[in-house]
Structures are given as C-alpha cells and as structure tokens.
VOGU-3710 file (C-alpha; in Angstrom, 3 decimals, decimal comma):
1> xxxxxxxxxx> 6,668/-262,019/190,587  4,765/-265,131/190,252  5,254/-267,316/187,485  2,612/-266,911/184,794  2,705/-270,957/183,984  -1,003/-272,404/184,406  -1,549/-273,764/187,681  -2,217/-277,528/187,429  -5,475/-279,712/187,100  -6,021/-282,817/188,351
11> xxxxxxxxxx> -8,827/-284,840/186,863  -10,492/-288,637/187,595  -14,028/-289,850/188,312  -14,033/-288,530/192,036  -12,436/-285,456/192,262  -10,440/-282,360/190,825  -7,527/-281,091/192,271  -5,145/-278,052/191,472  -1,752/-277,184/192,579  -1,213/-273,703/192,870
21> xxxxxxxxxx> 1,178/-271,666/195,555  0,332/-271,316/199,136  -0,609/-267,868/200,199  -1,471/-266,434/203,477  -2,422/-267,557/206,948  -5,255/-269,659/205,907  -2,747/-271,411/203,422  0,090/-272,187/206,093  -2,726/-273,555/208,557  -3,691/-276,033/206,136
31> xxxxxxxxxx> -0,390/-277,160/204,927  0,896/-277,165/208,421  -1,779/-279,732/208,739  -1,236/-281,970/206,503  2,417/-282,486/206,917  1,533/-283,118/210,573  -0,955/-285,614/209,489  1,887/-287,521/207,577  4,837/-286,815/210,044  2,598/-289,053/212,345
41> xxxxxxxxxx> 1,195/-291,452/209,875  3,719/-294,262/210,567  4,655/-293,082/213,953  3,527/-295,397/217,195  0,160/-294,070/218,445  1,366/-292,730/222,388  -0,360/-291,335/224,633  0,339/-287,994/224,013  0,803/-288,383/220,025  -2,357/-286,138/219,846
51> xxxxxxxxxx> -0,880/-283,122/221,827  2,582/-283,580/219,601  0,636/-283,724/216,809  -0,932/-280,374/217,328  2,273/-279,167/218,222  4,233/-279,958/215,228  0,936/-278,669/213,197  1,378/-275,065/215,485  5,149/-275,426/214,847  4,876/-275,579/211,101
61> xxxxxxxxxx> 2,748/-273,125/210,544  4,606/-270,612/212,437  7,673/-271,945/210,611  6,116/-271,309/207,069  5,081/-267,754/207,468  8,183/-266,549/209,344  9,806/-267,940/205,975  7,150/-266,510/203,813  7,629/-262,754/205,472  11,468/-262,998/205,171
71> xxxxxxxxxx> 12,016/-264,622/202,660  9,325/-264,323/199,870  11,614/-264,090/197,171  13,407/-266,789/197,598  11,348/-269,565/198,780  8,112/-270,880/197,626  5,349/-273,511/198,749  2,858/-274,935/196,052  -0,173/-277,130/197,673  -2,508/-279,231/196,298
81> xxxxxxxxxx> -5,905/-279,202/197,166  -9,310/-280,726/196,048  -11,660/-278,259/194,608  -15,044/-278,993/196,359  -13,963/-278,689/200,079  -10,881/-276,914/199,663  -8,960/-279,924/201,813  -5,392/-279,907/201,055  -3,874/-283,099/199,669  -0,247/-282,257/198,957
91> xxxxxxxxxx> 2,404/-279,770/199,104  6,178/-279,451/199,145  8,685/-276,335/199,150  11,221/-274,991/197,062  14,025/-272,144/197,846  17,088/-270,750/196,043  20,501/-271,150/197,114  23,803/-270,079/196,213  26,416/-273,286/195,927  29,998/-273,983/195,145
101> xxxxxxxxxx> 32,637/-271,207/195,061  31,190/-270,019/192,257  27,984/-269,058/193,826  25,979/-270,631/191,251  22,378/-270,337/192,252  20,627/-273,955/192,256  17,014/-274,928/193,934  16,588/-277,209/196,936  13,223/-279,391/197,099  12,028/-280,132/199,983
111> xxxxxxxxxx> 8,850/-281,033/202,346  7,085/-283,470/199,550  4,041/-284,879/201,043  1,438/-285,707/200,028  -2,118/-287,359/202,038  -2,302/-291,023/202,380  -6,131/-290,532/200,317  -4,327/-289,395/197,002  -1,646/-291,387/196,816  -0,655/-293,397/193,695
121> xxxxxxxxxx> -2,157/-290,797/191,255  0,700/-289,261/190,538  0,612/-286,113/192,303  3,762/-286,440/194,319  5,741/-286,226/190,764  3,522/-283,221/189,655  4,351/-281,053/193,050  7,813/-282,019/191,880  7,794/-280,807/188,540  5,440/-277,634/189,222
131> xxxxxxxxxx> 8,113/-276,468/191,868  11,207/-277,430/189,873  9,353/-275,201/186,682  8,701/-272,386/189,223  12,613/-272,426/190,322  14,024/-272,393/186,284  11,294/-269,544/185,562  11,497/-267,327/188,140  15,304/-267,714/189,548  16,467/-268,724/186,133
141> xxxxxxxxxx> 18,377/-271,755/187,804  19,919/-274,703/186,354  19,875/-277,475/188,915  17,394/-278,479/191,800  18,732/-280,697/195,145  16,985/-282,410/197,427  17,507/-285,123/200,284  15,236/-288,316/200,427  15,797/-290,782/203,606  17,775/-293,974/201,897
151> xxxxxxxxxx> 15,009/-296,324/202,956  12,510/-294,923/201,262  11,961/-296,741/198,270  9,133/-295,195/196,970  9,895/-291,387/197,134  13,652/-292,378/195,205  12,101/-294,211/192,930  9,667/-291,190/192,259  12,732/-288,952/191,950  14,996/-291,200/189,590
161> xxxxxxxxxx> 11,720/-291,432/187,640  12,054/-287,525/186,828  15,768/-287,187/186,435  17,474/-286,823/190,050  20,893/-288,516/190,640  22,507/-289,368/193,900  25,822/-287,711/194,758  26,238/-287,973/198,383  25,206/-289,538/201,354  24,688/-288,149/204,944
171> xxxxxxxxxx> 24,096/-289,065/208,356  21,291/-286,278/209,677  19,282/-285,973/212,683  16,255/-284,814/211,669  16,366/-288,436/209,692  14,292/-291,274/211,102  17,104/-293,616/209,840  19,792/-291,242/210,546  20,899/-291,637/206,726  20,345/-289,564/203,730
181> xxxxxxxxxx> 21,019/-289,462/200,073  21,497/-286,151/198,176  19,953/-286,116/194,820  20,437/-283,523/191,964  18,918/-283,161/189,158  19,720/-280,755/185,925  16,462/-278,791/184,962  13,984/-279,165/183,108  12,887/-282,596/184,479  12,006/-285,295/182,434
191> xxxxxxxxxx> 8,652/-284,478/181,058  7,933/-282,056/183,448  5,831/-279,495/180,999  4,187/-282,184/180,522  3,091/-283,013/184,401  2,512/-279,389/185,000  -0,014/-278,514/182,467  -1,724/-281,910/183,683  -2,357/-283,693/180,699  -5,162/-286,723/179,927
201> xxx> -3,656/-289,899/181,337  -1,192/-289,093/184,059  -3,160/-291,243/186,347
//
C-alpha cells in the first residue's frame, strides 16, 4: 500500500522539485543514471571511465527492478526530480529488516545521492526524512540504520543533523576507504514532518 503522506515540494526562484517513489522501468533508468553520474563524479577520468560508467548505469538498473519485482513490499526507492524536464536530481532507498534475536523489524537507508546541480538546498535531508516517514508508516518500525563512509564529512554531518548515532564501525569492500560507520537513529527524525511536507524556508 503506498503511504498516503503528500509527496514533497521543493520550491526557489529556478525550479520545483518533488520527491515521490520510483515506479517502473522508466523510473529505474533514470535513477540508475544518476547514481552512476555520482559514483563517477570524484573518480579519475580513464580511458574507459565512459564504458564503466554505462555499465554501472546498466548494472543498477537491472539491480533496482529485480528488487522492485521481488521484493516490493519490503523495499522502496523515492527520487527527486525537477518538474519541467522530468531530470532526476536525487534518490536513495529504504528496506525492512528483521534484527536482533528478537526479530525486531528496523529500516536500513541506503543509496543517498543526490546531483552535484542541487546540492546545498537541502534535499539530501528531505530524501532522508521522506524515506524514514515511509518506513514508520507503512512497516510500523521503530528504528532506521544506515552506513556512511567515515571520511565523509558532509553526509555524517547531514545525518547527526536529523538524529542518527554511531554504534559501530566496519571495514567493507564496497567502501572507497575501506571503513564504515553504522548509524541508527530512533524514528521519527528530528523535524522530519516538517522536511516532508516541504515547508517555506528549508533552503
């Protein structure tokens, strides 16, 4: 069922944009893209960046609607986009998981990104909050996780900002630093009804 919250607007001089969840083929394509676009933003321009650009792009997409068709109920991708072209500017996933020996259900965060042309508005922190709302209405959860590279400044800042706490580290692979933090955070957020239904002055 999808969650009857409004979706969120986005307002300044230039541009609206709304963050609602990703459906369908046309969707993934366009998500797929952007997180390709950012995978390789600060990556060293090779000769054949282009070709594993595409590839990752191809990858992702394929990745997000395998997930979609088996797992609908239990995962969910919100995107941003700008109204007037359609051009997605951010997205980020969220999914359900059962933790402890308790099996408490809790919500994992993950994919955040968001295009280098609409950063600092504070859209990053609304994807947050929209999927973090979407996890507590629909899976009735209590907690959401998710793991932020150590180094990046920025994106913990953004996520002690809204109420996450470290409580581990890890070494991963999938890390360009090889070292992770896990963050938690009880739900609601801080102010997060307030970031979803995307009131004046968030910029």
């Amino acid at each position: 069922m999808a969650s009857t919250r409004p979706t969120l607007a986005i307002r300044d001089e230039r541009e609206t944009v709304t963050v609602r969840v990703a459906r369908g083929e046309s969707d993934w394509k366009r998500v797929a893209h952007l997180r390709a676009t950012c995978y390789y933003e600060e990556r060293s321009k090779g000769r054949f960046t282009t070709s594993y650009k595409k590839m990752f792009e191809e990858q992702e997409q394929r990745r997000l609607e395998t997930l979609h068709n088996e797992h609908k109920n239990d995962t969910a991708t919100f995107l941003a986009h700008v109204e007037s072209g359609e051009e997605v500017v951010g997205s980020v996933d969220v999914s359900k998981h059962e933790e402890g020996t308790n099996k408490e259900l809790e919500a994992y965060v993950c994919n955040l990104c968001v295009s280098p042309l609409a950063r600092r508005r504070g859209l990053g922190k609304k994807l947050m909050c929209t999927a973090a709302l979407h996890a507590q209405d629909e899976w009735k959860v209590r907690s959401v996780r998710a793991h932020v590279d150590s180094d990046n400044a920025p994106a913990r800042s953004l996520y002690g900002r809204i109420g996450f706490r470290k409580i581990s580290e890890e070494r991963r692979k999938d890390s360009p630093i090889g070292q992770v933090y896990l963050l938690e955070a009880l739900l609601p957020l801080n102010n997060m009804s307030d970031e979803v239904v995307g009131k004046d002055g968030d910029f």
